[in-house]
N, C-alpha and C positions, 0 to 999 in steps of 0.2 A: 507582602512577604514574597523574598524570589524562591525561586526553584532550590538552590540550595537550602534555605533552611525549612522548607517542608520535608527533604530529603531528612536533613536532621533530625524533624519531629517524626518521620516515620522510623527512621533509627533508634532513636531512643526509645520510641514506642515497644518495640522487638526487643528492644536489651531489658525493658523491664516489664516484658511479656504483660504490655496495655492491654484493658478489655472495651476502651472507650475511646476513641480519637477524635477531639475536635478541629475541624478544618474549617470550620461556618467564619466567613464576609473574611476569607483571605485571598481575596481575589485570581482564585483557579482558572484557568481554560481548561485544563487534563488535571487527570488522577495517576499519577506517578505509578510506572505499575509496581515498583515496592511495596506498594502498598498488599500487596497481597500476598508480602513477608509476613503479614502479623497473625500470626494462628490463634490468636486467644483473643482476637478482636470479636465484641457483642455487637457495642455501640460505634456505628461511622456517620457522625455529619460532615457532611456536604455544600449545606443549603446558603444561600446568598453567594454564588458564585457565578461564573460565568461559563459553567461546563457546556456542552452538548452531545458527550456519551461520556460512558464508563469503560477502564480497560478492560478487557478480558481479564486480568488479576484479579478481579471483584469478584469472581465464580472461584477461586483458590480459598478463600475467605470459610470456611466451613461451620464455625460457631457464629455468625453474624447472622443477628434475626432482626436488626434494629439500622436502617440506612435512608437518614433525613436526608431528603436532597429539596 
């Protein structure tokens, strides 16, 4: 998946205020820092990816008790 259309999935995530976002084996380096538009986010995977940090947006995140990485 490229960059835009993660962009998209965290977009759409926010327009219909997600509490769950799967990003698990999409082939990541980074975590877009939009991602820390999504206030009503619970659930964030991560995991099978290729990251090696997280942005700072991941501390905006305030209802997020659940981050599979």
């Amino acid at each position: 998946m490229n960059d835009l259309e993660i962009l998209e999935l965290i977009e759409n995530a926010k327009i219909n205020t997600t509490t769950s976002l799967y990003l698990s084996e999409m082939g990541l380096t980074t975590v877009p820092e939009e991602i820390g538009n999504l206030d009503e986010l619970v659930w964030l995977y991560l995991s099978e990816n290729n990251l090696t940090d997280l942005p700072p947006a991941i501390a905006r995140l305030k209802k997020l008790t659940w981050l599979h990485l």
